[in-house]
Every structure is written in C-alpha cells, then in structure tokens.
C-alpha positions as CSV (number, residue, x, y, z in Angstrom):
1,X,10.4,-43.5,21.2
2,X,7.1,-42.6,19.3
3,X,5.2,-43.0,22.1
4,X,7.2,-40.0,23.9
5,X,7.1,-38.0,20.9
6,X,3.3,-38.2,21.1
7,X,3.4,-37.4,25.1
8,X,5.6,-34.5,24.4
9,X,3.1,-33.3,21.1
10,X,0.3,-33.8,23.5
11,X,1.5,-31.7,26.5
12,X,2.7,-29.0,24.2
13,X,-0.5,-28.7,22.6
14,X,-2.4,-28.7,25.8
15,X,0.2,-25.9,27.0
16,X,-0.5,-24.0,24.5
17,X,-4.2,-24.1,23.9
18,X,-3.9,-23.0,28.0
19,X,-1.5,-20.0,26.8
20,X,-4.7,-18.2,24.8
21,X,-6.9,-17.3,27.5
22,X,-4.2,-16.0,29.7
23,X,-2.7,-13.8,27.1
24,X,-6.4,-12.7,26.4
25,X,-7.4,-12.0,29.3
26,X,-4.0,-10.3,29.7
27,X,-4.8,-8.1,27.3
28,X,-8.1,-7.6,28.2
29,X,-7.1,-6.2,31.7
30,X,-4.6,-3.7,29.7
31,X,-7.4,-2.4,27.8
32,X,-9.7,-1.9,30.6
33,X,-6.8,0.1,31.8
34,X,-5.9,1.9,28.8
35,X,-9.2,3.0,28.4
36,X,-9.0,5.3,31.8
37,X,-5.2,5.8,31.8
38,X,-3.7,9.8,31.1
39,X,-2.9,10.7,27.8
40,X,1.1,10.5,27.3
41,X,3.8,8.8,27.2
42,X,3.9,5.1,26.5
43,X,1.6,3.0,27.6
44,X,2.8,-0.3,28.5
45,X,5.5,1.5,30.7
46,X,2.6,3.1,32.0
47,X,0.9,-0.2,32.8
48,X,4.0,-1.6,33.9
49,X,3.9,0.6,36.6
50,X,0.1,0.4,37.3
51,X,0.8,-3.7,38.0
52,X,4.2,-2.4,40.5
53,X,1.4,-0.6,42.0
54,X,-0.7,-3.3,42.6
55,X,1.9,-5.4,44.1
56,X,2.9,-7.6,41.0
57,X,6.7,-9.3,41.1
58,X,9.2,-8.2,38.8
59,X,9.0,-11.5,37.1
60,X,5.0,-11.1,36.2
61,X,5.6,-7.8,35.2
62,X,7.9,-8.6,32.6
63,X,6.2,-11.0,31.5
64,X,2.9,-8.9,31.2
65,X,5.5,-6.4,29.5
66,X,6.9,-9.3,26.9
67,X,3.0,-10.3,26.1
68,X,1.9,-6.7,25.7
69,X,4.7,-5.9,23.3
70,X,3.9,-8.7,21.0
71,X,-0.1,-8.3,21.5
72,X,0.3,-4.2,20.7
73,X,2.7,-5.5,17.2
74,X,-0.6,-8.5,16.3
75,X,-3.2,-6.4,17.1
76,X,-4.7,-3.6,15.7
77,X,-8.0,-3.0,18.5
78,X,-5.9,-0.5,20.6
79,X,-5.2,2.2,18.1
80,X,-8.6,3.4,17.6
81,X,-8.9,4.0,21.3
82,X,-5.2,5.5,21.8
83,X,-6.4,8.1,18.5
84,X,-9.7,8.7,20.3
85,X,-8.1,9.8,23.6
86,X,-5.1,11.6,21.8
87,X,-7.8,13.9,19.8
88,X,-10.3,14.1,22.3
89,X,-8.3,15.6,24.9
90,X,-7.3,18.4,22.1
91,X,-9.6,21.5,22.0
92,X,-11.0,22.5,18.5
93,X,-9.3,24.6,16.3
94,X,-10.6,27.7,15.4
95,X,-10.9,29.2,12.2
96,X,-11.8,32.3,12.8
97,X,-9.0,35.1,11.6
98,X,-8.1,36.5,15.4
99,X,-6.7,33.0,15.8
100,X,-2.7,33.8,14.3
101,X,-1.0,35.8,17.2
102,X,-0.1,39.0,15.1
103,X,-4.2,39.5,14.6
104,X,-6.4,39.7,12.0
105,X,-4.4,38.9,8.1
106,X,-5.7,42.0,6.1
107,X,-4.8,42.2,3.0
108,X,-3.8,45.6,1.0
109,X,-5.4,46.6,-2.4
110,X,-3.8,45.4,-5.7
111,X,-2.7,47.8,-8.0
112,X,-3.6,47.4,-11.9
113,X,-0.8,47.5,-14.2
114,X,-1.7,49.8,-17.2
C-alpha cells in the first residue's frame, strides 16, 4: 500500500512539474498576441477566437480559456501593457480654452460692494 502511495506521489509530482512550462508558454503566446491585438473588448474572448482561427478544437480552446482566466487573476505582467495600449491609442487632451464646445469661458467683471 505505501509503495503505491509513493508511485501515485511520484507521478503527480512529475505531472505537475510538466504542467509549468505549458501554462507558461501558454501565456507567453497570449502575450505575444495581446501585445498586437485591437484595443477593446476582452481579451481572452478575443484570443479565444484568434486560436478558432488558427484551427484549435473546442476542447484546447477551453482549456487555453480556463488557463488564461486563472493566469490573468495570478498575474499582474499584463496590466501594464493593456494600460499602455488603452492610453496610447487616446489623443492628448488639450488645454487650451476653445476646447469646451460653447467656446472660449469668458468671464464678466465683478462688481465691488460699497
């Protein structure tokens, strides 16, 4: 009975030391894709479609889906780049008074109390 136990503890270990690569390479290829993907919407639906695309199953695309989710929750990489590509696609504001649709804000002499 210990002798299974250890077989079982082994294989498990070995399955899941083989689980780490794949989920980062996993999310490597997401990021290579996020990087060049449109601003908008959401991202791993996005991607989801991008792996339809390139002829992935249903099954390995939600799995890729299930990885992703969990990977976007742990990880905190992506944000910078979605921020980066949210603001950069944004022109700069202006501050100069012709900006407000009505014109130019003037503003009207006081009058002193006496």
């Amino acid at each position: 009975m210990r002798r299974l136990m250890f077989v079982a503890l082994v294989v498990l270990v070995s399955l899941g030391a083989q689980a780490g690569p794949d989920r980062d390479s996993a999310w490597k290829a997401f990021i290579d894709w996020f990087k060049t993907a449109p601003v908008g919407g959401n991202p791993v639906a996005g991607y989801a479609a991008k792996l339809q695309k390139d002829g992935k199953s249903e099954a390995e695309i939600r799995e890729a889906v299930a990885v992703l989710t969990g990977q976007l929750a742990e990880r905190s990489d992506w944000i910078g780049l979605y921020y980066d590509k949210v603001y950069a696609g944004r022109p700069p504001a202006t501050r100069s008074p012709t900006a407000s649709p009505r014109g130019p804000v003037r503003c009207s002499p006081t009058r002193s109390r006496a």
